[in-house]
N, C-alpha and C positions, 0 to 999 in steps of 0.2 A: 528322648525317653517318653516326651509325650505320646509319641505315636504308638506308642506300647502300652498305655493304658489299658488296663482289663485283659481279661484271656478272651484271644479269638476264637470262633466256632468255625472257623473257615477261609481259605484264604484271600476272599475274593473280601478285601477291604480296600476301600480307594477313593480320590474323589479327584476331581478333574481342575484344584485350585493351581495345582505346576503347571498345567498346561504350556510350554513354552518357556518355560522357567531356566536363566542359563544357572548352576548349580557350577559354585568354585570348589575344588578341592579340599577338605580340613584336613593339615597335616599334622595337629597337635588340637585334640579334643581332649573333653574332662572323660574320666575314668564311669565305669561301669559298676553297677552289684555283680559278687559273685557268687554265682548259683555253685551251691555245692551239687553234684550230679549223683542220683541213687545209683550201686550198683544195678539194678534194675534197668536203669536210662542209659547207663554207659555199657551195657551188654547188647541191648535193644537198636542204640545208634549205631552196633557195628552191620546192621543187618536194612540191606532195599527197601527192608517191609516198612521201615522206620515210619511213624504217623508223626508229621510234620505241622499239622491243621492245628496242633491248639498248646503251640507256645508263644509266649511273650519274646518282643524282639532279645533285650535284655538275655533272657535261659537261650534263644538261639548265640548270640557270641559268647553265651558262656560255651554252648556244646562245640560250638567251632574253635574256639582256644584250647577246648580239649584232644580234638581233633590233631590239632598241629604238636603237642606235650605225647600225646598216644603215641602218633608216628614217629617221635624220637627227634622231630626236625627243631624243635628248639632245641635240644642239647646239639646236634649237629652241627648245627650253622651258627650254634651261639650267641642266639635272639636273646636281649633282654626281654625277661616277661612284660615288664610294661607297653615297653616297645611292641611286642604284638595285639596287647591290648589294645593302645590306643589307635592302631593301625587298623584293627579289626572296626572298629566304631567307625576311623574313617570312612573305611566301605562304605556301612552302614549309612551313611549320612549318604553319602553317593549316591545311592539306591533312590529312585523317585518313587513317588505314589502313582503308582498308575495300575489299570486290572489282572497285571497278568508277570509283566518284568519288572516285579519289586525284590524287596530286600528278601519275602518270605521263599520267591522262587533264587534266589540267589542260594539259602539256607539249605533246600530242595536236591538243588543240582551238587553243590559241598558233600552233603549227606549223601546220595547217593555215591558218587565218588567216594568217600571215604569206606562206605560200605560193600562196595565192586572191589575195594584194593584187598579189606577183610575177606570177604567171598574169593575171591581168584588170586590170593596168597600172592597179591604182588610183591609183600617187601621180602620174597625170597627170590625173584626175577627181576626186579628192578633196584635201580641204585636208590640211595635217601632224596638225592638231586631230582631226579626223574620223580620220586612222590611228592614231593615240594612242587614241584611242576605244573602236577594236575592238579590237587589241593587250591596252588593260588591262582591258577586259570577257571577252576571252578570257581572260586569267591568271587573275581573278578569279573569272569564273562560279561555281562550285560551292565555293568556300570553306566548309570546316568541314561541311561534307555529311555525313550519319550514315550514309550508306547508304538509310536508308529513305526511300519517295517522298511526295510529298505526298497522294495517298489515305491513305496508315495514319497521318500526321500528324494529318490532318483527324477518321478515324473513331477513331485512339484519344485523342483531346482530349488532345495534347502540350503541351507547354511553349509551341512554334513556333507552333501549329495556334492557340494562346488569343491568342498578342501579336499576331499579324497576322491574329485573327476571319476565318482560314480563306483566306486568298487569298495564294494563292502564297506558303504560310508559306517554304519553303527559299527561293526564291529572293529571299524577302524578309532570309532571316538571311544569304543568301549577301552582299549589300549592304551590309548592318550591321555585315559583319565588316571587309570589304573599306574601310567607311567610317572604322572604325578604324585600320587601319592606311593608307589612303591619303587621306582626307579628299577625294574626288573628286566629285561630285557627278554629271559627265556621265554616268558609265558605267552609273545606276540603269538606264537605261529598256532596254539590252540585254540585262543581266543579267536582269528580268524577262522579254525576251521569250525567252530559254531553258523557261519553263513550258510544258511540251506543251499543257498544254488549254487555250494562246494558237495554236494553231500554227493551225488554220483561219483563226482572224480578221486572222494576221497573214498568212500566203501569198495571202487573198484580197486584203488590201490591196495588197499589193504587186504580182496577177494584172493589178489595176484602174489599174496605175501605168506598168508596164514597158513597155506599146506606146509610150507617148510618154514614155518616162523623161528628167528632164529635171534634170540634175546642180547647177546652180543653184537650183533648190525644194529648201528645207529638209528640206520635209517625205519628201519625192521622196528626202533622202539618208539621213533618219532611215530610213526604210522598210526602204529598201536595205541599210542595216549591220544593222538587226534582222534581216532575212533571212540575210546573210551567218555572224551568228553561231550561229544555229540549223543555219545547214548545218556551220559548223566542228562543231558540238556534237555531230552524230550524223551524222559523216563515218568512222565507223571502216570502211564495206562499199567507201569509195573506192577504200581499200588492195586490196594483192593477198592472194587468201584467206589466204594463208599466214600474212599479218600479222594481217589481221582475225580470222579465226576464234579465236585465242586471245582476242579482246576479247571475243567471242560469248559465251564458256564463263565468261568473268568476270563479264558481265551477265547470265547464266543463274544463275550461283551469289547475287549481290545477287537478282534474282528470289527467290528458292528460300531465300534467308536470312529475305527479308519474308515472305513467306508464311508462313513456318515459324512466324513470330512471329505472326502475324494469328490464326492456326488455334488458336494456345496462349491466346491474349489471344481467341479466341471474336467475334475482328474478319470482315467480308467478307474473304475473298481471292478476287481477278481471278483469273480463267481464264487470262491469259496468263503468271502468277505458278506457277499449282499445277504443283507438280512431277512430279503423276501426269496431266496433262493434256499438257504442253509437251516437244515435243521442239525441236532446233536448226532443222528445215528450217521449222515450223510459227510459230517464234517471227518469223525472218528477212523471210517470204516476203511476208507481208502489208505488214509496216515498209516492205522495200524497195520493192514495186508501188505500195503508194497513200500514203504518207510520203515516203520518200527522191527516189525517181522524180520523181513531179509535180514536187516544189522545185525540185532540181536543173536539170529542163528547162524551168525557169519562169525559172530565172537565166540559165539558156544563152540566152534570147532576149537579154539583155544582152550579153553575154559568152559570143560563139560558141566562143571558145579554150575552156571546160573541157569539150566535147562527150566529144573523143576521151582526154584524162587525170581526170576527175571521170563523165561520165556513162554512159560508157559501159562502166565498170568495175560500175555499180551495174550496168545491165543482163546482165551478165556473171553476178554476182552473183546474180541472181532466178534468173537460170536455172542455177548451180549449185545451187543449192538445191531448184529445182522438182526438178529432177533426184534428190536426194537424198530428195525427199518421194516420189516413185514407187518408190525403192527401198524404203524403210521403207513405205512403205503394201504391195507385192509379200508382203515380208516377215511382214508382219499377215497378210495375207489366205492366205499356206501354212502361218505358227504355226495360225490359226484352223479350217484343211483339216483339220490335222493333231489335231486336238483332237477336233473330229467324228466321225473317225476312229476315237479312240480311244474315246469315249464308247460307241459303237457295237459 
């Protein structure tokens, strides 16, 4: 609860004392306050647009215990309510402090998920089971994340990088934790399709799916929640600038953290990492055009409802950005006039 002190203005809170910190599991924590939720809030959470930036950890697992009560999945499965209380906190404590893969993006990607299932009328397509699915693969995902990605995992032969001989070391620890404290076994195969260097193989499967998507085939539904959770994962450009771009400057700074580290430790660092390379329009513009975009409009053929609140924000998006890379390129190009000048 300490880390919840005071309402945040944005999510980029963090400081770099975990660093390296091994974090056990809590499988029986004390209880939480509980936030009564305004109609207002609980209308609000069913929708992408949801502004995430200025709640208390605390109001966040209030709204995710409601989440799972909303969906019907505790009467379902027949959770004791405390039982997902104290489960939910577990997460929470799981969650490191670090810029970018904390608990608030944890809350982030939940929310969106929950609001993609309201928006594209899953629980008339999908079983209880199958919403349970994504819900605790969204909560889950990034468990106990260090910040760092799995490149500098792999190139600085970590801990992570040796026990899972290089493949999808995070999101293989992400599972291992998430197994500890939930003994779940369904949610393995989403949580790995969070690893970006799956994202080709799996939007092509799912490109080769969706003309005759067919809700009955299994595999037809697997596909589809693996996509769905990929899009909650790196849905922060949905939001309107004003939300997302504070995300922007958190995933800049984890960038700009690894890097830092890479360069000291005499590791590659990416080009999209180095700090003297990357600005905000440069980093954006490519992610949203041939990442975010394509998905996005690849789901839309399912689910024409998120055109006008999911896709078209993204495109909004590219183009504030393009916009900002012609200004800063303007701006190079009369610093460097002006140097000429002076040289001269």
């Amino acid at each position: 609860m300490s880390r919840a002190e005071g309402r945040v203005n944005c999510p980029c809170k963090y400081n770099f004392s975990d660093d390296g910190k091994k974090l056990t599991p809590r499988c029986d924590v004390p209880s939480y306050p509980k936030y009564t939720l305004s109609q207002e809030t609980i209308e609000a959470l069913k929708k992408p647009t949801f502004d995430v930036c200025h709640w208390e950890h605390n109001e966040m697992l209030s709204c995710l215990e409601y989440m799972y009560h909303d969906l019907g999945l505790v009467k379902e499965f027949n959770m004791n309510p405390i039982t997902l209380k104290r489960w939910l906190l577990g997460i929470q404590e799981n969650y490191r402090i670090n810029p970018f893969h904390n608990f608030r993006h944890c809350f982030c990607v939940s929310q969106m998920m929950y609001g993609m299932i309201h928006l594209c009328n899953l629980q008339e397509k999908l079983t209880l089971t199958d919403l349970g699915i994504l819900m605790t693969a969204a909560v889950c995902h990034d468990l106990d994340h260090s910040g760092y990605n799995n490149t500098y995992q792999i190139n600085a032969r970590t801990e992570l990088a040796v026990r899972y001989n290089d493949i999808s070391p995070l999101e293989n620890h992400h599972c291992t934790v998430a197994f500890q404290i939930l003994s779940l076994s369904a949610i393995i195969t989403l949580i790995l399709a969070t690893d970006m260097a799956r994202h080709g193989e799996i939007l092509d499967s799912f490109k080769h799916k969706v003309d005759n998507f067919d809700f009955t085939n299994e595999e037809h539904v697997t596909c589809l929640k693996m996509v769905l959770i990929k899009c909650c994962d790196i849905s922060n450009e949905v939001w309107p600038t004003e939300v997302a771009e504070p995300w922007v400057d958190c995933l800049l700074e984890k960038y700009f953290m690894q890097s830092d580290k890479e360069e000291s430790e005499g590791l590659p660092v990416a080009p999209f990492m180095d700090r003297d390379k990357v600005t905000k329009p440069t980093a954006q513009i490519g992610f949203i055009k041939f990442v975010l975009i394509p998905m996005f409009e690849t789901v839309m053929k399912l689910f024409p409802q998120i055109e006008e609140i999911m896709v078209q924000p993204l495109r909004d998006s590219r183009d504030h950005y393009e916009e900002l890379k012609q200004i800063d390129d303007a701006m190079t190009e009369v610093n460097t006039s002006q140097l000429i000048v002076i040289a001269f």
